[in-house]
C-alpha positions as CSV (number, residue, x, y, z in Angstrom):
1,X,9.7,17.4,8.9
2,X,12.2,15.7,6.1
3,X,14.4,18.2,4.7
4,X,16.1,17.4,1.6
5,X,18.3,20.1,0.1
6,X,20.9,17.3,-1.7
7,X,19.5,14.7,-3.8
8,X,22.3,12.4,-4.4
9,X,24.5,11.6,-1.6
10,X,26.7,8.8,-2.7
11,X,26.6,7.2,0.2
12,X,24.4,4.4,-1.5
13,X,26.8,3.4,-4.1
14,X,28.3,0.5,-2.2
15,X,25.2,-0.8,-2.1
16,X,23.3,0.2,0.9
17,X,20.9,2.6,2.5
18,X,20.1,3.9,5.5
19,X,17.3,3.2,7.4
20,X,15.7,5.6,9.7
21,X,17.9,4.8,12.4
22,X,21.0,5.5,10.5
23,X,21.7,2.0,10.6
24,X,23.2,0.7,7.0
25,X,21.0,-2.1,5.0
26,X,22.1,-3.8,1.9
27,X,19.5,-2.4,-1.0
28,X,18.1,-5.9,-1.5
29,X,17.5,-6.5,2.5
30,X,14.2,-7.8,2.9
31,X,13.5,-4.6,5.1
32,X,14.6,-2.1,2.6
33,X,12.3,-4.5,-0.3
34,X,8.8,-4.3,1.6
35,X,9.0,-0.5,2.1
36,X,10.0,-0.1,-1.2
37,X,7.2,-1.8,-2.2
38,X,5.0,0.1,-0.3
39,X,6.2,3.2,-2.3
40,X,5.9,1.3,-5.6
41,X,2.1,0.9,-3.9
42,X,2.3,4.4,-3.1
43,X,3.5,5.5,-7.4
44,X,0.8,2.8,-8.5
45,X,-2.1,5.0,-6.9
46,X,-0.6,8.1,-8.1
47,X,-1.2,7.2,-11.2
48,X,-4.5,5.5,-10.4
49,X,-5.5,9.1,-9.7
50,X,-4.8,10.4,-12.8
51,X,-8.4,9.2,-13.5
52,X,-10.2,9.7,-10.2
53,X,-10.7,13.3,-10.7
54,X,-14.4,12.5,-11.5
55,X,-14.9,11.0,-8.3
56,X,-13.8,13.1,-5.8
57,X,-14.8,11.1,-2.8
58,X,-12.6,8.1,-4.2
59,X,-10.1,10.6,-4.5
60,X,-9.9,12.2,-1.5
61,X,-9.4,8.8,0.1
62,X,-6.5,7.8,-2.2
63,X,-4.7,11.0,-1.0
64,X,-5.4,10.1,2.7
65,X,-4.1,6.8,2.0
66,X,-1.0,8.0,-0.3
67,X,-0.3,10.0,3.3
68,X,-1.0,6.8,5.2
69,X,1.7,5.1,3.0
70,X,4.9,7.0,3.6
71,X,3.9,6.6,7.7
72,X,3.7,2.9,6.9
73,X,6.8,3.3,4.9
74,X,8.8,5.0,8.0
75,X,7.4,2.4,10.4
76,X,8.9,0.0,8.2
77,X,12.2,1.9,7.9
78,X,12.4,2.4,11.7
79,X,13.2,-1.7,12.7
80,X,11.4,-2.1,16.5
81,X,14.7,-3.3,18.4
82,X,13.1,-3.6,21.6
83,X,15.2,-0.9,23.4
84,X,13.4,2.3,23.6
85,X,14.5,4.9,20.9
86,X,16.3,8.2,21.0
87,X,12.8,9.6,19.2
88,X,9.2,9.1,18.9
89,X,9.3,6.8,15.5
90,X,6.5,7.1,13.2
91,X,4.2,3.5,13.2
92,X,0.6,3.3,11.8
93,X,-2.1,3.3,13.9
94,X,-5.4,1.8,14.6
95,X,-6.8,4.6,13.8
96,X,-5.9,4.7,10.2
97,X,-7.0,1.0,10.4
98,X,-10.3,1.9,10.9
99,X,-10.6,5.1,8.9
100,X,-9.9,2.3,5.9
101,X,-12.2,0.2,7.0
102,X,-14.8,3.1,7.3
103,X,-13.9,3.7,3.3
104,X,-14.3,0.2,2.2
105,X,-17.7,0.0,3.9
106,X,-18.7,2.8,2.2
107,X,-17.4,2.3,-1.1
108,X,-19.0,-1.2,-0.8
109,X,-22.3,0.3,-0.1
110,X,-23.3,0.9,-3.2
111,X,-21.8,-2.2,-5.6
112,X,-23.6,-4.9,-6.4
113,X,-22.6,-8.5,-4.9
114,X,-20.5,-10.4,-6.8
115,X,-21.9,-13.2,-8.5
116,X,-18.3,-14.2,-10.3
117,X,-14.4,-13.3,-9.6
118,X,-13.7,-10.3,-12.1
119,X,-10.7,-10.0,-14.4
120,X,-8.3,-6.6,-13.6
121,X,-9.7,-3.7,-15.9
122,X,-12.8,-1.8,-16.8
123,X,-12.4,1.9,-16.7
124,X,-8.6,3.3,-16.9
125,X,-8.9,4.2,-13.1
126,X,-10.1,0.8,-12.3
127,X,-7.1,-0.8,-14.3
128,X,-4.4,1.4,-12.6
129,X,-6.4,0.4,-9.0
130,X,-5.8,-3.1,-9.6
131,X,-2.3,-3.3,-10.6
132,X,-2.0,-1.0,-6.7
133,X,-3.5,-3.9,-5.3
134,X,-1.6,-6.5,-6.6
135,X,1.9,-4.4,-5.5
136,X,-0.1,-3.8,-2.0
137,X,-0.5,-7.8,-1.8
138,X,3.3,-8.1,-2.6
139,X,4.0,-5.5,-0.3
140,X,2.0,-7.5,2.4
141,X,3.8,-10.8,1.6
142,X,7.2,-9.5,2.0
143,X,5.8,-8.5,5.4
144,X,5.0,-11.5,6.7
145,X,8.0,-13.1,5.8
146,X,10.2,-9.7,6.9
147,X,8.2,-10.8,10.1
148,X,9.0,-14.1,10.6
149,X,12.6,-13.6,10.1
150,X,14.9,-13.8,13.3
151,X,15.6,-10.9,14.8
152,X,12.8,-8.6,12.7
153,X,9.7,-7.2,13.7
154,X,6.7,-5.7,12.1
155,X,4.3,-4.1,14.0
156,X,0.7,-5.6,14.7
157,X,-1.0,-2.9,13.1
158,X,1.2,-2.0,10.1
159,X,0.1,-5.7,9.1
160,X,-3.6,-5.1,9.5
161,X,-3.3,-1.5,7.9
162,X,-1.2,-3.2,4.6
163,X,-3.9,-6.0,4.5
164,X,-6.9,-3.5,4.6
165,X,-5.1,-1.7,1.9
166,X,-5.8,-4.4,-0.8
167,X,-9.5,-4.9,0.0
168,X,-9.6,-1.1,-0.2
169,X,-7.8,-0.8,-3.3
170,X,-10.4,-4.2,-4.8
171,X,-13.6,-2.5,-3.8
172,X,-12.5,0.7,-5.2
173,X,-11.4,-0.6,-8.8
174,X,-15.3,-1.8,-8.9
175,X,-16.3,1.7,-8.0
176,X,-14.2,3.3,-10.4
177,X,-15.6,0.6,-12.8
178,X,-19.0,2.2,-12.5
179,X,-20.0,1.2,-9.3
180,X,-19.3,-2.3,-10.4
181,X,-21.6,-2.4,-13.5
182,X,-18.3,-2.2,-16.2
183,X,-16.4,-5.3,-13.8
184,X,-15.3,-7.4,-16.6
185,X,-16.5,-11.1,-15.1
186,X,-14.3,-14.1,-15.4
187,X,-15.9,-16.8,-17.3
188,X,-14.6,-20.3,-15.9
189,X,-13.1,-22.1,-18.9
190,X,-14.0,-19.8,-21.5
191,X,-11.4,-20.4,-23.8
192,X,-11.1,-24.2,-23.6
């Protein structure tokens, strides 16, 4: 358990942070970037929330995957060096893969096919769910590139659980948007 009884430690004012191995990172590594955009993710739904309180079942998965992102955020801050560690290190695991995928399905259930792409907004919780998508799909592109650097890894299943996320995140605006009767449709050329 994380036990935090100073807030301020000074030791990041050259620059750096530590990740979970104690190893120093400048603040703009690549690392250090994707899993603090995973806990930008993480704020966006927290605010998302703010207006999920009339759908409970929405919002007891965005609590499960609020939980799901600080894991995902300390697989990301524990780098895989290939030696074994001094601890068990927290990664995301299939598991949670599939509990999302298990949410999506059932979210989906009930909406309507789409017939168009539709425009970010509706419903104030379905605004907020799209703007967590869009920092999930940053997230996920700063993984793939973290992951193709020499020298870094990202797991397997961190990438599949950070991909998920955004379908999850898309499928829930619409049910937030009234089951996906208030998706605002984008008209082709509309405004030519």
């Amino acid at each position: 358990m994380v036990k935090l009884n100073k807030i301020y430690t000074k030791t990041g004012d050259d620059g750096t942070t530590g990740l979970a191995s104690g190893r120093r990172r400048r603040k703009d590594d690549l690392r250090v970037a994707a899993y603090g955009t995973i806990d930008e993710a993480n704020s966006a739904i927290g605010l998302a929330r703010l207006y999920t309180t009339g759908l409970p079942e929405l919002d007891a998965m965005l609590i499960s995957i609020q939980n799901d992102l600080f894991d995902l955020g300390a697989d990301l801050a524990t780098p895989d060096t290939g030696e074994p560690p001094a601890y068990e290190p927290l990664r995301i695991v299939e598991t949670q893969v599939e509990r999302i995928e298990r949410d999506i399905d059932r979210l989906n259930a009930d909406l309507d096919p789409l017939k168009s792409f539709i425009l970010p907004g509706g419903s104030p919780a379905a605004a907020h769910l799209h703007l967590a998508r869009t920092i999930a799909r940053r997230a996920e592109r700063l993984m793939v590139t973290l992951g193709r650097t020499d020298g870094e890894i990202v797991g397997e299943i961190a990438m599949k659980y950070i991909n998920r996320l955004s379908d999850f995140l898309f499928v829930a605006a619409r049910h937030a948007n009234d089951q996906g009767r208030a998706d605002v449709l984008w008209v082709p050329g509309k405004n030519r």
